[in-house]
C-alpha positions, 0 to 999 in steps of 0.5 A, a space after each residue: 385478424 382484421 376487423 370482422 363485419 357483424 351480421 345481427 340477424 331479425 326474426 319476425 316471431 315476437 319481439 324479444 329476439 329484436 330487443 335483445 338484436 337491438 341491445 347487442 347493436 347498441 352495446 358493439 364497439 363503434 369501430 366494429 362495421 355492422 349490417 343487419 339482415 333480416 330475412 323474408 320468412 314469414 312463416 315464424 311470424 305466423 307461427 309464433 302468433 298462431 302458438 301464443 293465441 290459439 288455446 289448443 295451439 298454445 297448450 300443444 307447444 306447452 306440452 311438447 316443452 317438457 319431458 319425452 315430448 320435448 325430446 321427440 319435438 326438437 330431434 324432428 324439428 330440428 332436422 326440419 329447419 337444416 333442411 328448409 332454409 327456403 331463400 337464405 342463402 341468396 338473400 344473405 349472399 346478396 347482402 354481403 356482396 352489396 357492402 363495399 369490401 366483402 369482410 374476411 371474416 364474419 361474425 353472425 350473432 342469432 338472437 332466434 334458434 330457428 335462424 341459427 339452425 337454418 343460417 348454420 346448416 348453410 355456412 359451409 356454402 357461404 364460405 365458398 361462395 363469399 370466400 370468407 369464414 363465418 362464425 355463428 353465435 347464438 344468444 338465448 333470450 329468455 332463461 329458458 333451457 328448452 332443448 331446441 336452443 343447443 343450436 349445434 350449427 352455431 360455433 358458440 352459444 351465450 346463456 343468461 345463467 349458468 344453470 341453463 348453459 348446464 342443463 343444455 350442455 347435459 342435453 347436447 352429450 346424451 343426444 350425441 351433438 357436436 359439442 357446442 362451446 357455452 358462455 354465460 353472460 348477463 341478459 343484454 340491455 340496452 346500455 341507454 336504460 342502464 345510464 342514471 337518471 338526470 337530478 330532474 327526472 330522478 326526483 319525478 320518479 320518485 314524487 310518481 311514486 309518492 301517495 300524495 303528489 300531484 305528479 302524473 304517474 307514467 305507465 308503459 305498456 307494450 303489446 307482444 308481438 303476437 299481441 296478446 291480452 289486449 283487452 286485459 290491457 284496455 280494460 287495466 287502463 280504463 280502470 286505473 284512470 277511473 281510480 286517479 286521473 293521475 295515471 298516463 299511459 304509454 301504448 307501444 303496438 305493431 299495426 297489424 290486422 290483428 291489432 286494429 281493433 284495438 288500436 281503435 278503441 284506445 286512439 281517442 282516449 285523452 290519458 292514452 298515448 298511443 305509438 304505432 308502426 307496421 315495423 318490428 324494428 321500429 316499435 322496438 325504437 319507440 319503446 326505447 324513445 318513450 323511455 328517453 323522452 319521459 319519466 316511465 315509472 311502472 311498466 305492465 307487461 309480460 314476463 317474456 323478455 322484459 322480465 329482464 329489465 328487473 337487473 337494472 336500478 330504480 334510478 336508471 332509465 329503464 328501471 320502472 317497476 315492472 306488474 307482470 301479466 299472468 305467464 303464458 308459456 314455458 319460457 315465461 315460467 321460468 323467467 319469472 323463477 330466475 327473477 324470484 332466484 335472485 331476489 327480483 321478484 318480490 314487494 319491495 325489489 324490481 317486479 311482481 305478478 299481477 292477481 288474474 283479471 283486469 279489476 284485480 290486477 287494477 286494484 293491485 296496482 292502485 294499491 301499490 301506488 297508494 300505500 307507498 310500497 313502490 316508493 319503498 322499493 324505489 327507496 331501499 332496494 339494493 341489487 346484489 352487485 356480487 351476484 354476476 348473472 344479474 349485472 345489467 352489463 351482459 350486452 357489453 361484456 358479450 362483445 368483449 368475449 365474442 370479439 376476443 374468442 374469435 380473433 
């Protein structure tokens, strides 16, 4: 068939569906054309930092992602979503027929099950309207086998392990939908995190690392995009530059109503670089541009998406050392099981979670730092290359299949 156009699609609920949008963009052949379509739904956004804040919110979406509840959940909502696809198809149309050439095929890749659903439950009308055909592939972004991801809208669906792919498969017979074909891939990365770290900068990671360098100690810490534990976060850096002046620290935050506060009480401290934009799409690239443009050698965050960036080595662009916060959420949980599966979650490997509070987990760090454990790891971690599910290539090897499967 003739090159496909490549629609990326961008959710507005947190983050990760965006990294991971973004890692697929990065990694796609450069003859492939490309647009990204990124619809006014703002619903998500409020939804998802409504569930990730509020207590009650956040142990209601705990309990209806197991057992029974899930069950009972994701039949309901996801009829809700086939049914309210609310401008989409209009504003897809739109983008489509604003290109040069409409495409006689393309291919959407869904980082969000929400939009696959929606934009799934539409095709047939797109088809006829556009004159073209339409395949849909969704991407799991977290190794998290919650129901609502057997997206039988989508006509492939790529999991980050062979269990989930499984255990939805399982879920998707007993519930009588379409069967959906599964693929497993690595977690996509940006290939620019994948690449070696010049002679320079390898050698400043490593004196980071080392007890007693004078070497400035880089950490990155980006805020969710539902911005949660913000203070944890203000007071782990106070702390930690109390302890040594050697800590710096990289800040990446969407500016928000609810992020101003914070993002006053860090702007006039001198061992705080703070990147700020309103743009969920740009505070993706700054948080990419940090780690291009500086030696980042620890990284504090959640272990949402970011957990994996453990598949990638201590001496390539991305493999700071990640202190994870305490999880919150079912998929967090269940990252972390994936990372401690395969060998990535220990002392002397690629990640660990931190004590609760933020003196603790400041002291935990310091010590860390301190007593040479991560320049041990930096020194004599080994990733298991036999081991497929943790390559750091998923995002190219995803583009050789999907491109492949439906020519």
């Amino acid at each position: 068939m003739d090159k496909p156009l490549i629609v990326f699609t961008y959710a507005p609920a947190g983050l990760g569906h965006i990294r991971v949008a973004d890692a697929l963009m990065e990694s796609l052949p450069k003859d492939i054309d490309s647009v990204t379509f990124s619809p006014s739904y703002e619903a998500i956004q409020w939804i998802h930092r409504f569930s990730s804040l509020n207590i009650f919110a956040r142990r209601l979406m705990e309990w209806i992602q197991h057992g029974t509840p899930q069950t009972i959940f994701t039949r309901y909502y996801r009829k809700y979503l086939k049914t309210h696809t609310g401008d989409l198809f209009l504003e897809f149309t739109s983008l489509i027929k604003s290109q040069k050439k409409i495409p006689k095929t393309i291919i959407i890749t869904s980082t969000h099950f929400g939009l696959t659903y929606q934009l799934g439950s539409i095709k047939e009308e797109l088809e006829k309207e556009l004159n073209t055909k339409i395949y849909l592939v969704a991407q799991i972004t977290d190794d998290s086998p919650q129901y609502i991801w057997y997206t039988d809208t989508a006509n492939l669906i790529i999991a980050p392990s062979l269990k989930t792919a499984q255990i939805l498969q399982k879920y998707g017979a007993k519930e009588n939908l379409k069967e959906v074909p599964f693929q497993v891939f690595p977690y996509p990365i940006i290939p620019s995190f994948i690449k070696t770290l010049s002679p320079e900068k390898l050698i400043s990671r490593q004196k980071q690392y080392t007890p007693k360098s004078d070497e400035l100690i880089n950490i990155i810490i980006p805020i969710s995009g539902a911005a949660v534990g913000m203070k944890f976060f203000t007071r782990i850096m106070e702390k930690l530059h109390k302890l040594s002046d050697r800590f710096i620290f990289h800040v990446v935050c969407r500016k928000a109503p609810f992020t101003q506060d914070f993002i006053k009480d860090i702007d006039n401290k001198d061992y705080i670089n703070l990147y700020v934009s309103e743009s969920y799409q740009e505070i993706v690239h700054m948080y990419n541009r940090v780690y291009q443009n500086h030696v980042i050698s620890s990284e504090i965050t959640k272990p949402s998406e970011q957990s994996f960036k453990a598949l990638l080595k201590p001496d390539s662009v991305g493999g700071s050392f990640l202190f994870f916060a305490n999880p919150i959420g079912r998929q967090e949980y269940d990252n972390l099981k994936f990372l401690k599966k395969n060998g990535l979650l220990s002392n002397n490997s690629r990640a660990i979670v931190l004590p609760v509070g933020s003196t603790s987990s400041a002291k935990f760090i310091y010590k860390y730092y301190q007593k040479g454990i991560l320049l041990d790891a930096f020194k004599k971690f080994k990733p298991d290359r036999d081991n497929f599910e943790i390559q750091p290539t998923g995002a190219i090897l995803f583009w050789k299949a999907v491109l492949n499967y439906f020519n």
